[in-house]
Backbone bond lengths (Angstrom), bond angles and torsions (degrees), N, CA, C in turn:
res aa  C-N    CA-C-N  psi(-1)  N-CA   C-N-CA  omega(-1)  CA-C   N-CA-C  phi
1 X - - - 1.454 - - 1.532 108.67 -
2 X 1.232 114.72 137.09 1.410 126.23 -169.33 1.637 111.00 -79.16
3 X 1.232 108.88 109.44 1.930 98.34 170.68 1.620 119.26 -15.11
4 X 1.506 121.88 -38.09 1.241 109.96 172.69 1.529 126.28 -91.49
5 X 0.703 96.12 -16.10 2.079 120.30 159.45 1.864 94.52 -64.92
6 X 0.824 120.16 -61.15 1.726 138.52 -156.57 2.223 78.91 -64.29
7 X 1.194 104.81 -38.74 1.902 106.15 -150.52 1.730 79.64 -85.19
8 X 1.262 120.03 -52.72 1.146 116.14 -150.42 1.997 110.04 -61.56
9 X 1.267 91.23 -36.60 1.598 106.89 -165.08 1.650 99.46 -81.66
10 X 1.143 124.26 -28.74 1.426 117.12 164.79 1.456 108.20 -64.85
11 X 1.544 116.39 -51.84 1.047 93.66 168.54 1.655 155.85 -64.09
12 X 1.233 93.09 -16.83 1.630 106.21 173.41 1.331 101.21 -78.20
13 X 1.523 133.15 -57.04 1.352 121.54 179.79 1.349 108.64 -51.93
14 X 1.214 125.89 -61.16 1.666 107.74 -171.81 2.002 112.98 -43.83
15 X 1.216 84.53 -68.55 1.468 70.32 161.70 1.873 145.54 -33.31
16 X 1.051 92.53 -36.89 2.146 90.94 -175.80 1.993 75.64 -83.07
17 X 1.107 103.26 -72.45 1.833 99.78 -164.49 1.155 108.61 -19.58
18 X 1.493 109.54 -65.77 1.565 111.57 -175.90 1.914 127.47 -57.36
19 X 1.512 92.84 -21.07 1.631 98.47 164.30 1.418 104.40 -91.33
20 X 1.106 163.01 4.28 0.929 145.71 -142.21 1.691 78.98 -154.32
21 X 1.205 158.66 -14.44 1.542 166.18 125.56 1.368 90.61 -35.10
22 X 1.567 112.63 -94.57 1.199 86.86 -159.38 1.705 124.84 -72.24
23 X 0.950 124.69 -1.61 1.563 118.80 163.22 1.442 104.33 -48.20
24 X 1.553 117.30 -74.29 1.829 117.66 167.55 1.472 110.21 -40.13
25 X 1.118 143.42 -5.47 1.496 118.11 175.27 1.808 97.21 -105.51
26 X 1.457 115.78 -54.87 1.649 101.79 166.79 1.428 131.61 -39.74
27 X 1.799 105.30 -39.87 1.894 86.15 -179.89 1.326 111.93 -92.74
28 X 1.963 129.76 20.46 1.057 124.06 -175.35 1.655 85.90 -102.22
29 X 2.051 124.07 -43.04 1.539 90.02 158.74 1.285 142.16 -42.89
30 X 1.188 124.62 -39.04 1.050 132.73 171.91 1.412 131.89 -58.28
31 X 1.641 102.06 -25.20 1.616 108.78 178.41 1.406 109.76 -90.26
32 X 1.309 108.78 -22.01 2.047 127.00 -178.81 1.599 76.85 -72.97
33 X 1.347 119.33 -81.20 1.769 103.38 -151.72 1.541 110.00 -53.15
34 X 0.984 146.60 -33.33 1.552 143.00 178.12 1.375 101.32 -70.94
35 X 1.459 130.47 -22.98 1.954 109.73 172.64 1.420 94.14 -94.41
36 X 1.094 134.85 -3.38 1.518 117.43 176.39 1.716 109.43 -121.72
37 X 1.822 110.72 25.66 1.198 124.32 136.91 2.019 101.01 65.16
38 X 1.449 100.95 35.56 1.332 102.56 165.30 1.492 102.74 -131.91
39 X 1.679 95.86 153.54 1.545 110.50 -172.66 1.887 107.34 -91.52
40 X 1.444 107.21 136.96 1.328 120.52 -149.13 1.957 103.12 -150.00
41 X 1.560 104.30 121.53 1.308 99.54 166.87 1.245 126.00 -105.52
42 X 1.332 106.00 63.80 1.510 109.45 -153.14 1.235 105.49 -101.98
43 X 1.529 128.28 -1.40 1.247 122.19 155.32 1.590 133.65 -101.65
44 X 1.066 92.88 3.84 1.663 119.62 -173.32 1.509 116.48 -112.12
45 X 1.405 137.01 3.62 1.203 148.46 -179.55 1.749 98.85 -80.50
46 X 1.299 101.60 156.60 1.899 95.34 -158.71 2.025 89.34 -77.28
47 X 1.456 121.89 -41.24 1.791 97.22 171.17 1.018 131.60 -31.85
48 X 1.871 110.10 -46.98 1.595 130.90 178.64 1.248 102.38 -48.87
49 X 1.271 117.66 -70.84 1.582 130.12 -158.71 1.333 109.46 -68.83
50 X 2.145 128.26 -12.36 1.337 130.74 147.64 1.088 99.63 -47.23
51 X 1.543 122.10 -101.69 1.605 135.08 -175.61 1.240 126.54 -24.55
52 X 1.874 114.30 -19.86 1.567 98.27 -174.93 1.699 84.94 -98.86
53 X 1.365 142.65 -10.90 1.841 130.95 156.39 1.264 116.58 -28.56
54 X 1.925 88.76 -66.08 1.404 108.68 -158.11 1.780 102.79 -60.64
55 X 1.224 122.65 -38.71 1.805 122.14 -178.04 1.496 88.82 -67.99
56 X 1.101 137.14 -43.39 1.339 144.67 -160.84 1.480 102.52 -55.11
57 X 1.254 101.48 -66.85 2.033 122.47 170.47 1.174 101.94 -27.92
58 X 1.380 91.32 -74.34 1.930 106.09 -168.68 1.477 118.84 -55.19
59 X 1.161 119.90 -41.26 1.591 123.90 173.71 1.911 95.78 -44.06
60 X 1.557 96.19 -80.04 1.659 107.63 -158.18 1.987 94.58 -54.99
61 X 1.653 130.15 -29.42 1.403 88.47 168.78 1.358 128.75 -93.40
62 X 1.418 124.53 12.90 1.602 121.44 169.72 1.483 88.04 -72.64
63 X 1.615 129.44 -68.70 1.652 118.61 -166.32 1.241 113.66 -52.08
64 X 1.178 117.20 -15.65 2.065 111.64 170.48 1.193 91.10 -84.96
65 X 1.373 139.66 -54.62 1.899 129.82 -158.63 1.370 89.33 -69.60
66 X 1.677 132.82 -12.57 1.697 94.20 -164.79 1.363 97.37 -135.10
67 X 0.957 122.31 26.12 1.819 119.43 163.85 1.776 104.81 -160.22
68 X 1.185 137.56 20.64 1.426 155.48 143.44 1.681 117.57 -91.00
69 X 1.538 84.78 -113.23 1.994 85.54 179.50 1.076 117.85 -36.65
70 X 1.426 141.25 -51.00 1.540 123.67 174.62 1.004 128.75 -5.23
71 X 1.847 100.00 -63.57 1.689 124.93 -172.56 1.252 108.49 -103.05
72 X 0.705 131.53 43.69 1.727 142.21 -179.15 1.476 112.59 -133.12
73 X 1.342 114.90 91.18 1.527 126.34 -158.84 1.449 89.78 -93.37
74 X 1.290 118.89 135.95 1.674 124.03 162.14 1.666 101.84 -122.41
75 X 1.515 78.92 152.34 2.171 101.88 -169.63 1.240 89.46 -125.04
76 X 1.669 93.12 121.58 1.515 111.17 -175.31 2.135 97.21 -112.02
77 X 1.013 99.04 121.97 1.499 92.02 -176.33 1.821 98.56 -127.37
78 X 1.734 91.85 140.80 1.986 121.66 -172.03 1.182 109.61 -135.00
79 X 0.980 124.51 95.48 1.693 136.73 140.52 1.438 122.00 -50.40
80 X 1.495 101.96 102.31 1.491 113.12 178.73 1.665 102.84 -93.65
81 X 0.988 107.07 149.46 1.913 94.95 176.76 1.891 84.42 -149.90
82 X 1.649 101.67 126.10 1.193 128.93 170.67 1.437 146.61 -141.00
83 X 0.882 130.77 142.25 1.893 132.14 -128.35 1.853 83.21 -84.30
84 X 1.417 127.83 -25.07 1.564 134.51 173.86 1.219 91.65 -53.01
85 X 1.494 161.33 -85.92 1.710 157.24 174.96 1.508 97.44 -22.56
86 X 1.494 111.00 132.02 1.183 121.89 147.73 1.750 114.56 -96.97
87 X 1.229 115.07 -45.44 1.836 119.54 -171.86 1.377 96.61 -134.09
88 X 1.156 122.51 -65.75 1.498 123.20 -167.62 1.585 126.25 -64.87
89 X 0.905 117.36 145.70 1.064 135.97 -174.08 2.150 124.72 -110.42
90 X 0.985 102.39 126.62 1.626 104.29 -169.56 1.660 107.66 -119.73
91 X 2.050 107.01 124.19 1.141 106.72 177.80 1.808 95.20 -100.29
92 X 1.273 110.02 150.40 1.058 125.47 149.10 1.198 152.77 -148.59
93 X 1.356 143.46 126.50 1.200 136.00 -122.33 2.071 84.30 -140.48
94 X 1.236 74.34 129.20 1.930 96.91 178.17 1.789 108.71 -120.32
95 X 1.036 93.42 132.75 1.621 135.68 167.07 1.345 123.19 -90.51
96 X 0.891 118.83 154.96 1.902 118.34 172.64 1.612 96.54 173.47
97 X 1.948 112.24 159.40 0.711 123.48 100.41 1.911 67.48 95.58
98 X 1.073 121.26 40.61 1.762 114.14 -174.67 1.608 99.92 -86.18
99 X 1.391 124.66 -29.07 1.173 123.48 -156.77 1.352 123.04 -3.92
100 X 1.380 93.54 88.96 2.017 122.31 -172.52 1.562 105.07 -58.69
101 X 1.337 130.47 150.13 1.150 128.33 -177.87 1.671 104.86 -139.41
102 X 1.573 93.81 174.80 1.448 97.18 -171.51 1.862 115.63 -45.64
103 X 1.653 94.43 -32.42 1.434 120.63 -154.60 1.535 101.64 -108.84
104 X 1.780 117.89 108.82 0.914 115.35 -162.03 1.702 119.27 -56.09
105 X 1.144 136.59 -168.36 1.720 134.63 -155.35 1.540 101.57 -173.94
106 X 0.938 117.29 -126.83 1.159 150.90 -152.48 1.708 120.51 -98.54
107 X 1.254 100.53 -17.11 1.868 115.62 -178.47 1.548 104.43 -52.43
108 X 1.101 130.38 -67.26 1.051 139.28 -140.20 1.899 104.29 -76.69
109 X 1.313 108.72 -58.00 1.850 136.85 151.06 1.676 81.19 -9.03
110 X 1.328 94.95 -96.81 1.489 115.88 -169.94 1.257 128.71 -32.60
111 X 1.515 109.84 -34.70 1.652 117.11 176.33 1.663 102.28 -60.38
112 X 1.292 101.03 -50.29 1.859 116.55 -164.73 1.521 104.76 -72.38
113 X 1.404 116.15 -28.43 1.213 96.38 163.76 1.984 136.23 -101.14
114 X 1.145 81.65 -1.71 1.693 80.98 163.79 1.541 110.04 -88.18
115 X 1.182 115.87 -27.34 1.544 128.10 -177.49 1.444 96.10 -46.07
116 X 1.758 104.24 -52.79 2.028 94.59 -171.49 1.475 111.41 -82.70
117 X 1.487 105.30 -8.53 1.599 91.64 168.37 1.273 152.20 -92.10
118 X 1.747 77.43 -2.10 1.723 102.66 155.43 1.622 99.29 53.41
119 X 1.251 136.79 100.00 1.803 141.10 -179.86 1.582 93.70 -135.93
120 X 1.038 97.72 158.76 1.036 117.93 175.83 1.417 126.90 -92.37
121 X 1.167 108.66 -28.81 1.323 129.25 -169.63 2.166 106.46 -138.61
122 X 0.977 100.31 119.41 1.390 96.33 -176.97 1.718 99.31 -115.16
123 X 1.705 142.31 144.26 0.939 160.88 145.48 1.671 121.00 -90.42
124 X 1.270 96.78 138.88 1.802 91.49 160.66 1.796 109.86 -145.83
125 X 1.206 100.05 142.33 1.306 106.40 -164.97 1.506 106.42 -88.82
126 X 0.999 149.65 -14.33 1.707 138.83 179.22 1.086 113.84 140.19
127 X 1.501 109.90 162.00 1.568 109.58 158.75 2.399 104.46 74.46
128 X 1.259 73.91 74.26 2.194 95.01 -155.27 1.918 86.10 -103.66
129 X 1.203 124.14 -37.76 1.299 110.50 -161.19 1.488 112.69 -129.15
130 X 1.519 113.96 148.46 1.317 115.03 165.02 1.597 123.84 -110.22
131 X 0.962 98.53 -24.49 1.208 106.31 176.70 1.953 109.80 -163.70
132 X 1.236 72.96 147.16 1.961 96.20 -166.44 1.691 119.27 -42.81
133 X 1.530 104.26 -31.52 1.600 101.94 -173.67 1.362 92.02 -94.18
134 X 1.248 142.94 3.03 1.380 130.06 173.61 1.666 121.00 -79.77
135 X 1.433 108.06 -13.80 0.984 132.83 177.52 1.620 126.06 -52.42
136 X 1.122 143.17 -15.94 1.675 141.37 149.53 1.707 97.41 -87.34
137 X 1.302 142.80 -11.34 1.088 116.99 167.27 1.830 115.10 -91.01
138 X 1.759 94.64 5.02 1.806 77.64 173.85 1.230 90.54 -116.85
139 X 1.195 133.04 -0.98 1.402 114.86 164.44 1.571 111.93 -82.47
140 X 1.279 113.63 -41.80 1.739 109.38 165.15 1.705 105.45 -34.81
141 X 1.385 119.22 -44.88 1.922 114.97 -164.01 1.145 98.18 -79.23
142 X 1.952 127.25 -34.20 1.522 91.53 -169.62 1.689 114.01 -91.32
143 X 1.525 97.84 -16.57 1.704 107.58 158.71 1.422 121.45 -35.23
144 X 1.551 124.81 -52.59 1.200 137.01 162.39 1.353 127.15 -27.47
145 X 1.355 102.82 -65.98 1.301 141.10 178.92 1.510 119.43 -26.00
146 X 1.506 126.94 91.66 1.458 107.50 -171.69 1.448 111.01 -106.37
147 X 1.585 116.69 143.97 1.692 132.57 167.33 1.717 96.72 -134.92
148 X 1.328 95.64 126.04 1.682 104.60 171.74 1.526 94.00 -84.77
149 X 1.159 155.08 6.49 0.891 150.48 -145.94 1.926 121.31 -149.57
150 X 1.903 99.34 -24.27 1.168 118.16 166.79 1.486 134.95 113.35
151 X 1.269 122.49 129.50 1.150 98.80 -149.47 1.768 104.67 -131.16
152 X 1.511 122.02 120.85 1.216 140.18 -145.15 1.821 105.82 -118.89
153 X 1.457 97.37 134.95 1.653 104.91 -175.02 1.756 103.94 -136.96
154 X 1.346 80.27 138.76 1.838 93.24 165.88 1.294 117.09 -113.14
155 X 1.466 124.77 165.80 1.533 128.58 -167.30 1.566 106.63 -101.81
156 X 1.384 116.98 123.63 1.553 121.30 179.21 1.437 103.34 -97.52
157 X 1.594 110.83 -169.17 2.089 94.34 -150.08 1.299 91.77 -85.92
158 X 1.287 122.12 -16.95 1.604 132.82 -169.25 2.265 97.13 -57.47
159 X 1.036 102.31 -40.41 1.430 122.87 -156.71 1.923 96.37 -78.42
160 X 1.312 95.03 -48.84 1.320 108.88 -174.78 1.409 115.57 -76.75
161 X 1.499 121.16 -24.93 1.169 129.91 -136.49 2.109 96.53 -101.48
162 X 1.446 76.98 -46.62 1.746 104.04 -158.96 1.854 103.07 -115.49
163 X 0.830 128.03 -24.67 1.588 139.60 -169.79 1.389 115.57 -118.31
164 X 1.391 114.42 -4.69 1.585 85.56 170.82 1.259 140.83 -98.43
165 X 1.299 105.87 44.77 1.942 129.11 159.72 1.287 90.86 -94.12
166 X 1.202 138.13 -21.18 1.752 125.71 -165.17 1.387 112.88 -95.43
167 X 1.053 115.78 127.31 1.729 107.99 168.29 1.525 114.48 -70.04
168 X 0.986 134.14 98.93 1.255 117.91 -152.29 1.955 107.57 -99.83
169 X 1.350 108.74 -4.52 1.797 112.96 -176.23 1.772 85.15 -116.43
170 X 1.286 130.92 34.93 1.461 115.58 -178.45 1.831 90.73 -84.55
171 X 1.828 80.47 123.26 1.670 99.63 177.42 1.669 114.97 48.44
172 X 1.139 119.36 52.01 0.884 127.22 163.02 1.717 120.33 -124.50
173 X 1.105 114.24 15.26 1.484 140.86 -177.34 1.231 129.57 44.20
174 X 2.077 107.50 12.86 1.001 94.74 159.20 1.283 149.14 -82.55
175 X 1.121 139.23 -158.29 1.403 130.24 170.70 1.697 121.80 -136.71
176 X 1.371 99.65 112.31 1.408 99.44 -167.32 1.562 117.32 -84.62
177 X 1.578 107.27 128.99 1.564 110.87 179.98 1.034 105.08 -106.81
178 X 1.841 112.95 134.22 0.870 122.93 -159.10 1.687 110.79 -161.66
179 X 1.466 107.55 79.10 1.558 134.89 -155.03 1.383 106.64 53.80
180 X 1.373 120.81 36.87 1.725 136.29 154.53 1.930 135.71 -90.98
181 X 0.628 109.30 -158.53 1.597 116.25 -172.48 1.347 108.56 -139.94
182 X 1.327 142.54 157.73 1.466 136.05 114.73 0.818 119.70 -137.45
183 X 1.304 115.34 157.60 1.879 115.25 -179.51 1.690 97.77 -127.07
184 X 1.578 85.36 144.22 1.404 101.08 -171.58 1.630 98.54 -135.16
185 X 1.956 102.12 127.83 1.174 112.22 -154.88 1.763 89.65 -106.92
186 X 1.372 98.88 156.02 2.032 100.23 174.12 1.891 85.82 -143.28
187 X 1.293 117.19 114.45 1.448 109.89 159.54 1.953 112.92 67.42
188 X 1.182 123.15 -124.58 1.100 103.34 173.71 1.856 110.97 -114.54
189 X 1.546 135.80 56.67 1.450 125.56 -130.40 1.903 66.83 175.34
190 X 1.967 98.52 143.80 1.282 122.49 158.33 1.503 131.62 -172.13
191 X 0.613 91.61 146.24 1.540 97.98 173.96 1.392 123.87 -107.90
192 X 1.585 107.92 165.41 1.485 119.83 -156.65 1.769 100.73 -131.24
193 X 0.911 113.63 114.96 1.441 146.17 161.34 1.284 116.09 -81.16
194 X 1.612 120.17 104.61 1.331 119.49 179.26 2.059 95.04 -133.55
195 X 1.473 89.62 144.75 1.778 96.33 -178.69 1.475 109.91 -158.95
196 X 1.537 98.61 154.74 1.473 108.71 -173.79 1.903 112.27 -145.93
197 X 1.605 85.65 138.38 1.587 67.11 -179.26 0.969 135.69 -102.30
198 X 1.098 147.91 168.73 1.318 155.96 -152.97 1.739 102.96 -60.38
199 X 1.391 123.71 140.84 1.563 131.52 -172.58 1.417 105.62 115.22
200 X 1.322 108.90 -43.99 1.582 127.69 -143.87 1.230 101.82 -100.86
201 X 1.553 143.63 35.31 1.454 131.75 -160.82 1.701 112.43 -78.40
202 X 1.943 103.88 -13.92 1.581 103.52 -177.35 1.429 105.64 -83.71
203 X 1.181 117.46 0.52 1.312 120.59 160.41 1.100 140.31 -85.21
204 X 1.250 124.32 4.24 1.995 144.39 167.93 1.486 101.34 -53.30
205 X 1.482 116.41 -40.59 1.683 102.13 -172.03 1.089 130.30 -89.64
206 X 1.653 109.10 -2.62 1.223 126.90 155.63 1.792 144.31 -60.96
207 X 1.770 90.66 -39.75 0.994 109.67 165.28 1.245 123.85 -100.20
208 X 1.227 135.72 -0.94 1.414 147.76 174.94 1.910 113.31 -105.08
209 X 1.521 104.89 7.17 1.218 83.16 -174.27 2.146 94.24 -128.23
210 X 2.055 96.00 24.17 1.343 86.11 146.52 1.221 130.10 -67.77
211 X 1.240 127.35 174.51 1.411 149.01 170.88 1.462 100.49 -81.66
212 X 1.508 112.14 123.04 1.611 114.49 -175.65 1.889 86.67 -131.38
213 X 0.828 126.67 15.66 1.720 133.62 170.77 1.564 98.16 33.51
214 X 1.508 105.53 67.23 1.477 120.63 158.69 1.417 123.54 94.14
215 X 1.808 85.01 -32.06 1.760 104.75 -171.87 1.703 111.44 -29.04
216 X 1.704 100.38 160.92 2.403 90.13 173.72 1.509 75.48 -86.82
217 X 1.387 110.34 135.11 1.367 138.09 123.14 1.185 147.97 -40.05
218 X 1.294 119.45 103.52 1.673 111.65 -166.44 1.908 100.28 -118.55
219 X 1.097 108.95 133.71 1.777 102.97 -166.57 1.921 102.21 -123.54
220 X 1.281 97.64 131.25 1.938 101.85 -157.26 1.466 86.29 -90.41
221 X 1.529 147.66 144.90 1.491 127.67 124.08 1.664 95.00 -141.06
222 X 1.101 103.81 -174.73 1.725 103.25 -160.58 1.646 105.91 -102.39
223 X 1.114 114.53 -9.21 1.566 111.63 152.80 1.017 123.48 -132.01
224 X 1.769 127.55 175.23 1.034 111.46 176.26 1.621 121.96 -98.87
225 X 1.326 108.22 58.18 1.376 96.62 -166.43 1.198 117.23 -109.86
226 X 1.660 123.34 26.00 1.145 143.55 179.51 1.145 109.82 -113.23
227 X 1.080 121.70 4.03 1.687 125.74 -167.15 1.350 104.21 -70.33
228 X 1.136 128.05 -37.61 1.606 138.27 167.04 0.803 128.02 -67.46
229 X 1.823 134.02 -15.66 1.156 150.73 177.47 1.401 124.57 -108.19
230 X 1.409 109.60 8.83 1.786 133.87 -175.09 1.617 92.83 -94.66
231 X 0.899 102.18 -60.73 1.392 120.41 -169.71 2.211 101.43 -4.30
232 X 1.425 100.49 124.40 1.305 108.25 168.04 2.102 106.14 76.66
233 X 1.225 100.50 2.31 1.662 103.71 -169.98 1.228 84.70 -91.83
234 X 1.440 151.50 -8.88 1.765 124.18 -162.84 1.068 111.03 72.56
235 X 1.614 120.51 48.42 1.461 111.05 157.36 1.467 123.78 -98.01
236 X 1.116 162.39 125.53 1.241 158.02 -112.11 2.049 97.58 -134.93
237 X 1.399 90.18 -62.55 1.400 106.48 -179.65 1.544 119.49 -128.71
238 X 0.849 105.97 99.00 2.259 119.19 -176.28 2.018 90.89 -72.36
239 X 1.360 128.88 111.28 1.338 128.28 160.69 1.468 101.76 -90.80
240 X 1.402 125.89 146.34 1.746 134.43 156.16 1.247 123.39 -178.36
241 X 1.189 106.05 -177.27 1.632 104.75 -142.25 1.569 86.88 -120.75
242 X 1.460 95.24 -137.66 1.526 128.83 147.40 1.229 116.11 103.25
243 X 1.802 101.56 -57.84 1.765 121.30 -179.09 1.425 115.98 -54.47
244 X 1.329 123.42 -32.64 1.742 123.69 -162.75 1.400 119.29 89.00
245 X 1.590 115.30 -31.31 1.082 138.98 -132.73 1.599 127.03 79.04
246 X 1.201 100.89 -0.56 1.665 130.71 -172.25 1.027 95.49 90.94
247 X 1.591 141.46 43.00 1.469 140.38 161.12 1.853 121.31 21.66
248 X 1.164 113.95 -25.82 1.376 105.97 125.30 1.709 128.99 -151.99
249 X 1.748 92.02 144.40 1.484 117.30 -150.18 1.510 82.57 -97.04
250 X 1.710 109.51 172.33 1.020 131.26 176.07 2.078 104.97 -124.63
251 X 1.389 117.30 121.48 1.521 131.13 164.43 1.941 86.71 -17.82
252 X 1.779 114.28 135.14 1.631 115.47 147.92 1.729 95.91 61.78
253 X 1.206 127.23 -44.38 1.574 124.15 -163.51 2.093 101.39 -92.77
254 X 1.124 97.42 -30.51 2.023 92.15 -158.68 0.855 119.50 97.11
255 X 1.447 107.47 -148.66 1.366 133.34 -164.00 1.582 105.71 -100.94
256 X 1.224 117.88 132.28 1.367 137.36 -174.75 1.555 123.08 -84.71
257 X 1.430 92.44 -17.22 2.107 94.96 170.81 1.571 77.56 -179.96
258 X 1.826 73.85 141.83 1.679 95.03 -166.20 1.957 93.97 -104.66
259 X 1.880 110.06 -48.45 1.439 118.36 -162.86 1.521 100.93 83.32
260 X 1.754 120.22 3.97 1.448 111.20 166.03 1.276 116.91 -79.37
261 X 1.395 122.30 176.55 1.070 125.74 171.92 1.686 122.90 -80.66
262 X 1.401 92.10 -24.53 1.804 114.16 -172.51 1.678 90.61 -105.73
263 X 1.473 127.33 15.00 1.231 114.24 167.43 1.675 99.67 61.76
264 X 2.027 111.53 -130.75 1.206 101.08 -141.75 1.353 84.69 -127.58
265 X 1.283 128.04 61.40 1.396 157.42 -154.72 1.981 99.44 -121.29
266 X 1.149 98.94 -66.04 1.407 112.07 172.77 1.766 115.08 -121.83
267 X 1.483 110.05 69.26 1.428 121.75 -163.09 1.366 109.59 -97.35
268 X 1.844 125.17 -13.05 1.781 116.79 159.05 1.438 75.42 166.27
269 X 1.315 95.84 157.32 1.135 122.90 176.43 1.552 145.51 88.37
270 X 0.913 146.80 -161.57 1.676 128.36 166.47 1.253 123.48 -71.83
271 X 1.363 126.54 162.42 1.424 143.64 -145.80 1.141 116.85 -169.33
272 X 1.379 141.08 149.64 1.169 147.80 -171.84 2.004 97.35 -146.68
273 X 1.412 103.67 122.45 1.737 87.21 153.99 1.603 101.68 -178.51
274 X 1.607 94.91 118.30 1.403 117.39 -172.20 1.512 117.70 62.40
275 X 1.112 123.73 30.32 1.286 129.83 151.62 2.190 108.61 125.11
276 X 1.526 94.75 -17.22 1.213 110.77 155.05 1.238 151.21 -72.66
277 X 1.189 133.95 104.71 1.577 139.07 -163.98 1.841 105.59 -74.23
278 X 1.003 121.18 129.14 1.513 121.32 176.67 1.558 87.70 -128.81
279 X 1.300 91.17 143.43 1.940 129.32 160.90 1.448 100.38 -130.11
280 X 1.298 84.73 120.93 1.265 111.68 149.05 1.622 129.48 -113.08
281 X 1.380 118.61 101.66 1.254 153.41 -176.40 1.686 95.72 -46.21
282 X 1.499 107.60 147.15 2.197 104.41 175.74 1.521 81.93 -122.97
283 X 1.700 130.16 3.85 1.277 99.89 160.64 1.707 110.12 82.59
284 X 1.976 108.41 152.24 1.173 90.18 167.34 1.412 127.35 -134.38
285 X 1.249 106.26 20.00 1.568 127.69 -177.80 1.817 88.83 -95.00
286 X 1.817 87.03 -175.09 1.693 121.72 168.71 1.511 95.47 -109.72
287 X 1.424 97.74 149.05 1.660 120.62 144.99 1.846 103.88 -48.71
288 X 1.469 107.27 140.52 1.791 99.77 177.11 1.279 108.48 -86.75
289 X 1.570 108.81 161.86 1.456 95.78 -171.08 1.499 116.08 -94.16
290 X 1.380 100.95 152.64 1.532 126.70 88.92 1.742 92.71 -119.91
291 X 1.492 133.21 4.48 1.131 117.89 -165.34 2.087 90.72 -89.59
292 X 1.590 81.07 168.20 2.002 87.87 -162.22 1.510 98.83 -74.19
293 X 1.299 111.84 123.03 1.549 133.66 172.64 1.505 89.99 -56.88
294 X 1.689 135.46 120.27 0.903 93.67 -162.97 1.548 72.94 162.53
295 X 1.538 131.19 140.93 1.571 142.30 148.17 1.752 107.81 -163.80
296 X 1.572 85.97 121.56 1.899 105.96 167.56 0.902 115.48 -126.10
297 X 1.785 105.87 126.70 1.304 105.61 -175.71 1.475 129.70 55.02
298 X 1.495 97.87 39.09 1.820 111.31 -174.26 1.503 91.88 -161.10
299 X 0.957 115.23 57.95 1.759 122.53 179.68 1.367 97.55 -46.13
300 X 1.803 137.07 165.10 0.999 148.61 174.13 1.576 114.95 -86.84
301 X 1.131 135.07 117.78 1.315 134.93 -164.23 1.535 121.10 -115.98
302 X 1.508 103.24 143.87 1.201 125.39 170.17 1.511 106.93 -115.10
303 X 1.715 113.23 126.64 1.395 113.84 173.52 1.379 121.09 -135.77
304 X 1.645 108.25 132.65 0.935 133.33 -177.51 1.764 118.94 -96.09
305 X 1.638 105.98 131.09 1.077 104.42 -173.69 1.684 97.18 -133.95
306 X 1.653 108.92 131.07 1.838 121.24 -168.20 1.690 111.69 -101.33
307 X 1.693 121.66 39.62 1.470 116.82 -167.87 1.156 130.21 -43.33
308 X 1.376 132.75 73.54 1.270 126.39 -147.27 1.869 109.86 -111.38
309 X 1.498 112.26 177.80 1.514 88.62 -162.78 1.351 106.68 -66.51
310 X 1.398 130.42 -155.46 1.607 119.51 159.35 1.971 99.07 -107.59
C-alpha cells in the first residue's frame, strides 16, 4: 500500500468514526435528558439534523455497496484499430479478478453475458478463488465459457499464494500462460498472446522478447505493475486486474487502495504509455473477508476489446 493509499484510508476512516462518535454521543444526550425528565432539542438543532444526513448518507451507501453494485456487472467496450490486421477482425472479452466464494455472486450474470457477446477469444487475468469449496462452481463458469478461437488464463497472487495445490482450469479448457506465447489465427491475420503469472515479474523479458513476426501483441499479467517495464518489448495491449478499482472509490477522489505498486496512478481503466495500451480490469468478485463485502463506485466489470484492422 502506497503512503498515499496508507494517508488516504486513515483519512476516510477517521472520518465515518468520528461521524458515527459523535452521532453516539448526541443520542446518548438525548437518552440522559429523557431519564432525568427534561425537555431538550438536542436532536433537532440544524448541526444535529447535519450529522443525522450524514449517518443517513452513509447507512443508504453501505446498503447500495453491499446488496447493489456487487451484482451490477458493467460492459465496458474499446475498439483498437491497427495497421497489424489486414481483413480480420478479433473480439475479445476479458475477465479478472472473479474471486468465487462459498456464496454464489456473480457466475451465472457473467455466463449470460458473455454468451451475447459472442468473442472469440476470452482472457482472464487472476485471482479465480476465495475459498477452496467454491471451487467446481468456478470451474462449472469457466467450463461454460465459450471462444471458438480460445480461451487463455494467468495466475494472480491469490492463485499463487493460496491455490497452488489446486488445479484450478482442470477441464475447463482454458489454457494457462505462463512465461509462454500463443498465436491465434482468424482467416489470413493473428495475434499473439503472451502471459505470466503473478511472482514472476523478472520474467516479462523473457517472454516478451520472443519473435511474434510483427503480430499486435496483447501481454496477460495480473497487475499492472509492469506497465513501465514493457516499455520498447512490443506490447500492443497490457490486460490486468488486481486493483477492483479499489472496490471502494470515493465521488471526484477514486479509489481508496489500489494493492498497486504505482498506487492510484493506474487504479482501472484505460491507459496509454509509450505506445502501449493498458486495461486495467475492476474485476468481478470481492476481496474475502474480513475485507468489507462491499463495492462503491467500482461496479464489477466485463471488458470488451474490438481489434480491428485500421
Amino acid at each position: 500500500m502506497s503512503p498515499q493509499e496508507k494517508l488516504s484510508l486513515l483519512l476516510f476512516l477517521a472520518f465515518v468514526f468520528g461521524v458515527c462518535g459523535l452521532e453516539a454521543l448526541l443520542l446518548a444526550r438525548y437518552a440522559l435528558s429523557r431519564i432525568q425528565r427534561r425537555r431538550t432539542r438536542v436532536l433537532f438543532t440544524r448541526p444535529a439534523v447535519a450529522l443525522h444526513s450524514l449517518v443517513g448518507i452513509g447507512i443508504v451507501c453501505l446498503l447500495y455497496g453491499y446488496f447493489v453494485e456487487p451484482r451490477w456487472i458493467d460492459v465496458t467496450e474499446t475498439v483498437i484499430r491497427t495497421a497489424k490486421l489486414k481483413s480480420a477482425g478479433f473480439r475479445i472479452v476479458q475477465i479478472s479478478d472473479l474471486h468465487c466464494d462459498v456464496t454464489p455472486r456473480n457466475e451465472e450474470r457473467a455466463i449470460q453475458i458473455i454468451q451475447r457477446l459472442k468473442p472469440d477469444i476470452i482472457v482472464a487475468t487472476g485471482d479465480f478463488l476465495n475459498r477452496a469449496p467454491a471451487l467446481p462452481r468456478l470451474q462449472a463458469m469457466l467450463r461454460r465459457l465459450d471462444a471458438p478461437l480460445g480461451k487463455f488464463a494467468v495466475k494472480g497472487n491469490f492463485d499463487i499464494g493460496c491455490w497452488s495445490d489446486l488445479d484450478l482450469f482442470e477441464n475447463t479448457g482454458f489454457r494457462v500462460l505462463d512465461r509462454d506465447t500463443a498465436v491465434v489465427t482468424k482467416q489470413e491475420d493473428a495475434v499473439a498472446i503472451s502471459g505470466l503469472s503473478f511472482g514472476l515479474p523478472e520474467a516479462h523479458r523473457d517472454v516478451l522478447q520472443e519473435p511474434v513476426d510483427g503480430r499486435f501483441r496483447i501481454f496477460l499479467f495480473h497487475t499492472p505493475d509492469l506497465i513501465e517495464d514493457v516499455r520498447g518489448l512490443g506490447v500492443d495491449l497490457y490486460l490486468c486486474g488486481h486493483t477492483h478499482g479499489g472496490q471502494v472509490a470515493l465521488p471526484l477522489y477514486g479509489a481508496l487502495i489500489t494493492f498497486s505498486k504505482f498506487g492510484k496512478k493506474y487504479e482501472a481503466g484505460r491507459y496509454e504509455f509509450d505506445g502501449t495500451m493498458l486495461y486495467v480490469n475492476r474485476g468481478l468478485g470481492l476481496e474475502p473477508a474480513p475485507a468489507p463485502q462491499v463495492r462503491f463506485l467500482a461496479r464489477p466489470e466485463i471488458a470488451v476489446f474490438d481489434i480491428v484492422p485500421e
